[in-house]
DRENBA-898747 format. One line per 3 residues: for each residue x, y, z of C-alpha. Coordinates in steps of 0.05 Angstrom, whole numbers. Example, Ala and Ser with C-alpha at 12.3 -4.5 7.8 and 13.67 -1.06 7.14 Angstrom:
REM DRENBA-898747
246 -90 156 | 273 -21 143
REM end
This chain:
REM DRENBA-898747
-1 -272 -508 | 3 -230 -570 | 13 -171 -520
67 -201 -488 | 107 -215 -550 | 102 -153 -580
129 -125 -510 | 190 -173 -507 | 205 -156 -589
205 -84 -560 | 254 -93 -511 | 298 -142 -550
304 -84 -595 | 325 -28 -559 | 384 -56 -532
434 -32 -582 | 454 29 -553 | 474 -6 -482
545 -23 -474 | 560 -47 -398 | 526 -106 -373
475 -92 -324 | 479 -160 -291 | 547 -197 -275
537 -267 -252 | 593 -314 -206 | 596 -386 -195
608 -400 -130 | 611 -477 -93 | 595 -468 -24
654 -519 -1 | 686 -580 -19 | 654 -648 -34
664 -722 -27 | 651 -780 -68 | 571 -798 -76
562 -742 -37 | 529 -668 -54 | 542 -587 -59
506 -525 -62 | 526 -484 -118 | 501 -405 -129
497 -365 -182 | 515 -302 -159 | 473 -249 -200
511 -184 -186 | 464 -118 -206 | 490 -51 -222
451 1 -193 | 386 20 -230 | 385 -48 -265
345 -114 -247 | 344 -189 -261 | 276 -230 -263
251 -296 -227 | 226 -356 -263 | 159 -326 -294
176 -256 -308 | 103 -228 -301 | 79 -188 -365
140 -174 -388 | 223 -206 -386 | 249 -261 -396
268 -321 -348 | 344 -343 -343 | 368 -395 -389
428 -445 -357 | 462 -488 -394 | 509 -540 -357
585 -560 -380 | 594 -618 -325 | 638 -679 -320
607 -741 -339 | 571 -770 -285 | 550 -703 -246
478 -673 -247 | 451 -605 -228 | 386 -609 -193
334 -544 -206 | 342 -480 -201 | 312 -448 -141
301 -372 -127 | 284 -332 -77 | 223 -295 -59
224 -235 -115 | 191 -165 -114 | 140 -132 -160
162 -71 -203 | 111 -43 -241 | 130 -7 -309
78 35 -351 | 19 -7 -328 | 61 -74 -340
73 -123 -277 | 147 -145 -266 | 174 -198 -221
245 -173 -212 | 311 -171 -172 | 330 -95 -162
390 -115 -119 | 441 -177 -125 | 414 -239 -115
426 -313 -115 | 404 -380 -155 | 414 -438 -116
418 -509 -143 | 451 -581 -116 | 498 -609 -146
519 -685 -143 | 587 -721 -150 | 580 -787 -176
612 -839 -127 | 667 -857 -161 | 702 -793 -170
767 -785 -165 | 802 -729 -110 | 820 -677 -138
795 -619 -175 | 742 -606 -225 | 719 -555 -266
640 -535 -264 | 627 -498 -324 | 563 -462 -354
529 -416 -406 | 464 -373 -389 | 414 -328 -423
389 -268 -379 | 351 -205 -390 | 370 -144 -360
330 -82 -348 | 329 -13 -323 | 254 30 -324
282 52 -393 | 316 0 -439 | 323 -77 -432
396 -113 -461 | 390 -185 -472 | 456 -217 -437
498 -276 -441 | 562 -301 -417 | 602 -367 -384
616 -369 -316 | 662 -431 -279 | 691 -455 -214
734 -511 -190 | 711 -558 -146 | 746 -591 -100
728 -658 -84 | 757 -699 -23 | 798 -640 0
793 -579 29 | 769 -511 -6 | 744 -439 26
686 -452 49 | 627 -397 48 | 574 -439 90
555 -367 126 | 538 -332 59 | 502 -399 39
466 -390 104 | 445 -324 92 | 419 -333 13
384 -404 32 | 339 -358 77 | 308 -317 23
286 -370 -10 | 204 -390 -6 | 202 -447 43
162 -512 15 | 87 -528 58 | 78 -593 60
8 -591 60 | -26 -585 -13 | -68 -524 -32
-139 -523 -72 | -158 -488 -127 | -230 -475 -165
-250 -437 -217 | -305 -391 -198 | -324 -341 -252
-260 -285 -277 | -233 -306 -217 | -183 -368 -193
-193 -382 -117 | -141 -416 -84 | -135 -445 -4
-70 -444 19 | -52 -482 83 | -36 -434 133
-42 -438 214 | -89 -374 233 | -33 -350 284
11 -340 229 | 7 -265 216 | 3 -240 145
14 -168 123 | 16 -153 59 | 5 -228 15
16 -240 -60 | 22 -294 -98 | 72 -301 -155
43 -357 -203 | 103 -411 -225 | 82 -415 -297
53 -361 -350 | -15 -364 -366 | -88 -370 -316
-65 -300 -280 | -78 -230 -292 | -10 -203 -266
-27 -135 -263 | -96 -149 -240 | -106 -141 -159
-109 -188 -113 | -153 -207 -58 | -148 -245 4
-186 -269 63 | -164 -313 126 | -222 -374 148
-193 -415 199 | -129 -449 178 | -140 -427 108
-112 -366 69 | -159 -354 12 | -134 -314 -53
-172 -291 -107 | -130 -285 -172 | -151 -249 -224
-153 -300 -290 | -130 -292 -356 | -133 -356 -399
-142 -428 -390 | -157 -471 -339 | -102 -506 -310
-98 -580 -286 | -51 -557 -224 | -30 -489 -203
42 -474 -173 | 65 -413 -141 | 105 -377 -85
59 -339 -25 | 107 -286 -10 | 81 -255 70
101 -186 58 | 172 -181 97 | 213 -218 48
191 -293 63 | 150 -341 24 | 122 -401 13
123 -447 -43 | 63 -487 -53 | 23 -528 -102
-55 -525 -116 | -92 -584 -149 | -172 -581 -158
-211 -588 -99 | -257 -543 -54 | -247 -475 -35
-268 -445 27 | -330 -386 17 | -324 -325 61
-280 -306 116 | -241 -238 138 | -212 -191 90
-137 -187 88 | -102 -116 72 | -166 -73 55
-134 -7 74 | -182 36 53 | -230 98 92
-288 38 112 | -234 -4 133 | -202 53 178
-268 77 208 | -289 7 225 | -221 -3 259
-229 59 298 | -306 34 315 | -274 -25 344
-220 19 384 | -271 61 414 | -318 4 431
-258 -43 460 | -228 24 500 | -297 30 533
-305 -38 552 | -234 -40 587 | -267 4 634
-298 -58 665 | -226 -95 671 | -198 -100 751
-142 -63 726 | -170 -2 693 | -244 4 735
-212 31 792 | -187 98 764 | -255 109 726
-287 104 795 | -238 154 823 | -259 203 778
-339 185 786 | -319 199 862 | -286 264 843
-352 280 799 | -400 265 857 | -359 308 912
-358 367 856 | -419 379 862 | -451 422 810
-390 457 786 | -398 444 711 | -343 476 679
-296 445 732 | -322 378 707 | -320 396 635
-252 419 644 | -233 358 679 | -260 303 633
-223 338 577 | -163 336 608 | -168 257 624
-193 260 559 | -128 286 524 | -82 241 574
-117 176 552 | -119 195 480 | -44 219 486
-19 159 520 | -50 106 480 | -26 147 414
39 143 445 | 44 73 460 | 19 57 390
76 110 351 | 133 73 396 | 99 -1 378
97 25 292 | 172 64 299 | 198 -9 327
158 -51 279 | 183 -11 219 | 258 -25 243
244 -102 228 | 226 -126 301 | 157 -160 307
116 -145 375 | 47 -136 383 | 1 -84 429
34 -85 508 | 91 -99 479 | 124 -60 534
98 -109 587 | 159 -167 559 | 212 -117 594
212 -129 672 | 236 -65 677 | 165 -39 651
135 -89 690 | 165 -64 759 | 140 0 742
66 -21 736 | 79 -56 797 | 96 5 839
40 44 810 | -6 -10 819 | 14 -12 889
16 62 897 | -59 60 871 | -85 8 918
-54 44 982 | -84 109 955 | -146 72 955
-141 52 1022 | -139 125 1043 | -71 105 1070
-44 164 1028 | -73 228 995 | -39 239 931
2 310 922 | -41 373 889 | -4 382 830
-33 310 821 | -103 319 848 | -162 325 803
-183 391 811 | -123 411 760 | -107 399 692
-44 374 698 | -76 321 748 | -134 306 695
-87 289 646 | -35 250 681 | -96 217 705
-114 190 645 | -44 181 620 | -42 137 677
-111 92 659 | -83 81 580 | -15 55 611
-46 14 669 | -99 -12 610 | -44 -47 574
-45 -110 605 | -125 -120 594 | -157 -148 544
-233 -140 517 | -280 -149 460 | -274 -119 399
-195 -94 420 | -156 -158 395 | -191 -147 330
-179 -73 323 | -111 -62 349 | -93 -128 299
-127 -89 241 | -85 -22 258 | -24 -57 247
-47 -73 171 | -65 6 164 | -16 58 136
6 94 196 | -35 161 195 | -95 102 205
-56 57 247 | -44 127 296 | -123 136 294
-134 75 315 | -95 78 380 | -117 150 392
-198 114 391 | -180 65 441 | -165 131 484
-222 161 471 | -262 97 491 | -223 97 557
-247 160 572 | -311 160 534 | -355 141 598
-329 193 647 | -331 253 589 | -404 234 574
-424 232 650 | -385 297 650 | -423 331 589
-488 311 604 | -519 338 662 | -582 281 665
-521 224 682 | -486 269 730 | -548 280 768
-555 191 769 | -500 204 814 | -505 186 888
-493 250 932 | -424 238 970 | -424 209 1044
-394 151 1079 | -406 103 1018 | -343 139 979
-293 102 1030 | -323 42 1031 | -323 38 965
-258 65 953 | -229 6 999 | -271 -43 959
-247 -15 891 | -168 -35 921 | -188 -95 918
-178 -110 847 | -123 -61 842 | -84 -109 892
-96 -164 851 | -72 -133 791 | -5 -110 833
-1 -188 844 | -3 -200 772 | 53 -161 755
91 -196 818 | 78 -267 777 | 90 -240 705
159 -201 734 | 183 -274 763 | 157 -301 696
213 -250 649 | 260 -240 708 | 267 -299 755
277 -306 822 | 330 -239 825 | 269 -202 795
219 -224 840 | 253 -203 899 | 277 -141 875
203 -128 858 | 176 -137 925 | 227 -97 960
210 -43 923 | 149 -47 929 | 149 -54 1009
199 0 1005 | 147 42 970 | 90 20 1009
131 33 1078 | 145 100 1047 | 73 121 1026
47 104 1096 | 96 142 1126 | 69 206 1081
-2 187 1111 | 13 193 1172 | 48 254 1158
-8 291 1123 | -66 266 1181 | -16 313 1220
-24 363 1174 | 54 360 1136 | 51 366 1069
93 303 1045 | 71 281 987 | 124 311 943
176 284 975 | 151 211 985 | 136 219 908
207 237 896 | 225 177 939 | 189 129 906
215 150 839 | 287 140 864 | 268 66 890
238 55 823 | 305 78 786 | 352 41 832
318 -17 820 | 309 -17 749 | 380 -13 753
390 -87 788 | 334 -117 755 | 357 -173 697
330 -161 630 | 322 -231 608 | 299 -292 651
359 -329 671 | 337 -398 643 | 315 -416 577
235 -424 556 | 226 -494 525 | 166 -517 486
97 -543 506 | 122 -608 509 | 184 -605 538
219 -612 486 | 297 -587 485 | 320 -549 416
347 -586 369 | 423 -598 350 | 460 -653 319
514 -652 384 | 447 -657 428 | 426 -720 395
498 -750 400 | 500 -735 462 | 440 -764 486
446 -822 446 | 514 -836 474 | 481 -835 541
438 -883 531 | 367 -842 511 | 324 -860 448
303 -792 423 | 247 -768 380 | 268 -708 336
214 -669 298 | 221 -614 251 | 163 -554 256
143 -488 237 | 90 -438 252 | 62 -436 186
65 -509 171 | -10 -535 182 | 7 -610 175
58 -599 239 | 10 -563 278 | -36 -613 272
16 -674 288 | 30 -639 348 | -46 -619 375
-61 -697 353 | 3 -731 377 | 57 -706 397
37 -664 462 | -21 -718 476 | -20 -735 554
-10 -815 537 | 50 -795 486 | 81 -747 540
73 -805 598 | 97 -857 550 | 157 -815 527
172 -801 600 | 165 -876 614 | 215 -891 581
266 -848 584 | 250 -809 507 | 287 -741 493
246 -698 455 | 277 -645 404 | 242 -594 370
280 -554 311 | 239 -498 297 | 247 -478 219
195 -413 215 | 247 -372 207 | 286 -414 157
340 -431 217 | 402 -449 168 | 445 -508 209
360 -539 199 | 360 -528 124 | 434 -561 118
408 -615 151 | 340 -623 116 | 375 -619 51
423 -683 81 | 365 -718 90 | 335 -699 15
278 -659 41 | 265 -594 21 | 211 -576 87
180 -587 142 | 157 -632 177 | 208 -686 190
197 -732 242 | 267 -783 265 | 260 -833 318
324 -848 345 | 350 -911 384 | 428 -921 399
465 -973 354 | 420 -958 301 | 408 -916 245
350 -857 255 | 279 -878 229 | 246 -830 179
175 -831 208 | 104 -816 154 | 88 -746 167
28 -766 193 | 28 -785 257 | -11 -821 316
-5 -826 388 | -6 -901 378 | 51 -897 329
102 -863 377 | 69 -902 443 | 93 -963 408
163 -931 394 | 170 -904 459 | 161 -984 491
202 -1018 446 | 263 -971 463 | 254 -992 541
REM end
């Protein structure tokens, strides 16, 4: 502590020569208010550039604002409540800082006998400012007049916007132990909730190391962190889990058990990179054995075993696959980082939720399975026996490879996404490598070439036998192309694809004459393909609803189904919210609730708040919750029942028969 103080009496001094505040701050209401009712207020912290403003524990070093309340009698200000701040570090010394404007929220309520009218909401605050050079202690009074039973400007859609950077309460309570120089804490967190870079910003001064780093590990439904102590041992910890792309979670720790173990979260370093690329390697040579991608590497064994012993041919030819699997997965991965890093979260095959990709895969697919039927030959510049063939060869296995899925891959490809992106690059480059890994190795070593059958009348029985599974995969992408694009997809997909196929036996026939035609059905195939990418929708025409059927959630839906007669049963979720999760695994989407709810006559609504939907907070904060869940049975004629957030089937069986 002695090193904080001397800190702050170093920055308290400096000040002097500063003459412009570095932090202006603004009341602002967000709209009028009635009797007994309340209103969000913000204090507007407006930051000159180069300057900063702190959050509730400054870290090492700062100072916490100080709000002091001039209010009408009968009003009250509830907390304070920030959003999800940043680190800054400063010679060594840990920060938790604003560098750009930011807002305080806190409620305010009007006592039920006010009067209409106008009234002034006045206050004094204490605030440290700082730049990376000198700190000026500020202070000022800032006011605004409420209006209350009348109208006022309203700035809901700024409210909107500010409520969503704050850390978003779990409802589920965390443990904490002791272990040695370290305090271990599980926070409730649903494994399929994806965490990039985690930190946690301890509420109050004290049992953390600030500048100290901190680990974390994922077991099961449990993020693990591993702070760094200083002093003491608290009774409860309290802190804010910020995710890494400017959301948190506020939670609260009390003593219990911690989970040992589990996976490492955010270790960045040369072993983690080289095991990632392991994984690659080992999950791009086991995608070999998918329907979708063992075809081609059979192709080339067939080309291998009608070479003969030409081994510089076959060199030359495994490199060149080589470089087109390599290069295409590397591609796929730079385009999947570049639209990441513009704030869009997808995951590997991302490409395969746009139809349009998937009627692309289609035709090739299909292209591929008459090619295997020896309906076709495909052109020269296209054969194996050149390098430009080789490569767009392989090229062609990484693309059709997307849709697979093997051991070791989920893991690897997941892990690339936590690497910085020179690793994240090498990582997708490996799972080339692996794709072509078998045929370079039969290729390069003359003892597996040799384990080769010699070529006869088994290479076109074979051939037809590999289309088998190519044809399959053609009717994958059929389904998944209905599944994006609806019925207008689905058609459009298999006319093209007759189109195509009517196009490619007409080449056949061609060529067994001894035309070459292969250019121009190849040209002809890539003009169906753009014509009807062209028709094709983008997005499904109906909207996807959740597992249980359940419609999303709006306060004119549940009018409007109560005014027709429906109980309905609304519940409040989020991906990261454990104790929701569970309800609905245990309850909610049970078979017996679903039948029951059907029965008689239940509408289900789901608002989802993961992303901190606004018109959801508004109404949370109406019902005086601050999170999820929130569970409200609903019968007409009657006010909504606030249901435990615990639930049973039993509990909403017997709802669902007492509303018949």
């Amino acid at each position: 502590m002695l090193r904080r103080l001397l800190i702050l009496l170093a920055i308290l001094l400096a000040p002097a020569l500063a003459n412009a505040r570095g932090i202006e701050p603004q009341l602002i209401a967000e709209n009028s208010a009635q009797p007994g009712g309340e209103v969000e207020l913000a204090i507007r912290m407006n930051t000159q550039p180069g300057w900063h403003g702190y959050w509730l524990n400054p870290g090492d070093a700062g100072l916490p604002m100080e709000v002091k309340w001039e209010l009408p009698p009968g009003y009250a200000v509830g907390a304070l409540r920030y959003p999800v701040p940043t680190r800054l570090t400063v010679a060594g010394i840990m920060n938790y800082v604003y560098e750009n404007d930011y807002s305080v929220l806190a409620r305010l309520k009007v006592p039920a006998d006010a009067k209409p009218g106008t009234v002034p909401i006045r206050a004094s605050a204490r605030w440290l400012a700082c730049t990376d050079k000198i700190c000026v202690p500020e202070q000022g009074e800032f006011s605004t007049d409420l209006a209350i039973g009348k109208v006022q400007p309203d700035f809901q859609e700024q409210f909107d916007a500010w409520r969503k950077l704050l850390p978003r309460p779990l409802a589920t309570p965390a443990n904490f132990e002791v272990s040695g120089q370290k305090l271990r804490i599980a926070i409730p967190l649903p494994r399929n909730v994806e965490v990039k870079e985690p930190y946690v910003f301890a509420a109050v001064d004290g049992p953390v190391d600030y500048a100290a780093e901190q680990q974390f590990r994922r077991k099961g439904d449990r993020l693990i962190a591993g702070l760094p102590r200083r002093t003491g041992e608290p009774a409860q910890f309290a802190g804010v889990l910020s995710l890494g792309d400017g959301t948190g979670l506020e939670f609260t720790a009390v003593r219990g058990t911690v989970p040992k173990g589990g996976s490492l979260i955010g270790d960045t370093g040369p072993q983690a990179i080289l095991w990632a690329v392991v994984g690659a390697i080992l999950g791009g040579l086991l995608l070999n054995l998918m329907p979708c991608v063992f075809p081609i590497l059979a192709i080339k064994a067939l080309h291998l075993a009608k070479s003969g012993g030409d081994e510089r041919a076959a060199r030359r030819d495994a490199l060149g696959y080589a470089a087109g699997a390599i290069v295409g997965t590397g591609a796929l991965g730079v385009v999947l980082l570049a639209i990441r890093s513009a704030g869009t979260e997808i995951g590997w095959a991302f490409q395969l939720q746009d139809p349009r990709t998937i009627l692309i895969l289609l035709l090739l697919t299909t292209a591929i399975t008459l090619n295997l039927l020896r309906v076709f030959e495909v052109p020269s510049v296209m054969t194996e026996s050149m390098p430009s063939g080789s490569f767009g060869a392989g090229a062609l296995a990484a693309f059709v490879a997307t849709p697979c899925a093997g051991p070791f891959l989920g893991v690897a490809l997941g892990a690339a996404l936590l690497l910085p992106p020179a690793g994240s690059i090498a990582v997708f480059a490996a799972l080339g490598l692996g794709l072509a890994l078998p045929f370079v190795l039969v290729a390069f070593i003359p003892a597996l070439r040799k384990l080769l059958p010699k070529p006869g009348a088994w290479m076109a029985t074979l051939q037809r036998i590999l289309a088998i599974p190519m044809g399959l995969t053609a009717l994958a992408c059929l389904w998944l192309l209905w599944r994006l694009g609806g019925g207008t997809a689905l058609q459009i997909g298999i006319a093209a694809a007759v189109l195509v196929s009517v196009m490619l036996f007409g080449a056949g026939l061609l060529q067994r004459q001894g035309k070459q035609s292969g250019y121009l059905a190849t040209l002809a195939a890539i003009a169906v393909a753009v014509v009807a990418i062209a028709f094709i929708p983008i997005a499904p025409p109906t909207a996807s609803t959740a597992a249980s059927d359940a419609s999303a959630w709006s306060e004119a839906r549940v009018e409007e189904q109560l005014a027709a007669g429906h109980p309905v049963f609304v519940y409040f979720t989020a991906d990261w919210c454990l104790t929701c999760k569970a309800n609905e695994t245990a309850a909610i989407n049970r078979d017996e609730v679903q039948k029951a709810f059907e029965k008689a006559g239940v509408t289900v609504l789901v608002g989802d708040w993961t992303k901190g939907d606004p018109e959801i907070t508004r109404f949370l904060e109406s019902r005086g919750r601050a999170g999820v869940p929130l569970y409200l049975w609903y019968v007409p004629g009657k006010d909504p029942e606030e249901l435990p957030q615990i639930l049973t089937p039993s509990m909403l069986i017997s709802r669902a028969r007492q509303s018949r």
